[in-house]
N, C-alpha and C positions, 0 to 999 in steps of 0.2 A: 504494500500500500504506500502512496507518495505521501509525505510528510505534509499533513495540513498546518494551515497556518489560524491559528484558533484566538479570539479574543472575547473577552468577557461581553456579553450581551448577545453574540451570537448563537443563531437556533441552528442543530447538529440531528441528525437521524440517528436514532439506537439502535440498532440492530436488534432482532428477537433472540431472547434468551429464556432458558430454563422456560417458564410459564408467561412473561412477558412477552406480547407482541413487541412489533418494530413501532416504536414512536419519537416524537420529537422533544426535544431537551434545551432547555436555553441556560449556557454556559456563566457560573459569575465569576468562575475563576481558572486558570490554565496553569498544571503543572506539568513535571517531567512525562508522567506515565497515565494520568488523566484529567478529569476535567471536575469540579464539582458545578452545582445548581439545581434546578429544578422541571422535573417530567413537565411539559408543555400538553401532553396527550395519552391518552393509553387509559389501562386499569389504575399508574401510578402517578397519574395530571396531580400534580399538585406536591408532589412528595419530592425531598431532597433528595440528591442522589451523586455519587461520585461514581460515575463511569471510567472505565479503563478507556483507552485512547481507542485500544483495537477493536472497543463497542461501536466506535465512530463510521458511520455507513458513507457521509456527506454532510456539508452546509449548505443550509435553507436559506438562509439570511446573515448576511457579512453585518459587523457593527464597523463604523469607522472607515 
């Protein structure tokens, strides 16, 4: 996968995992190996969440 270039306020696609569908996530913060913020959609809209980077399907929406 190409190295995305991530910044806070940007909305990212999850990937489906375990019992989670694939939904969208808006980033508030960028670390080495992933992202934290909050599920935008899904079963988990509204729930914090620290995603691994390799959850990262795409960006929906660039901040900045």
């Amino acid at each position: 996968m190409t190295e995305l270039e991530l910044n806070p306020g940007d909305v990212v696609v999850i990937r489906a995992f375990d019992d989670v569908p694939e939904h969208r996530f808006r980033v508030d913060e960028v670390f080495e190996d992933c992202v934290t913020g909050f599920a935008l959609t899904g079963p988990l809209a509204g729930e914090y969440g620290e995603p691994s980077l390799e959850l990262i399907i795409r960006v929906v929406t660039k901040t900045g």
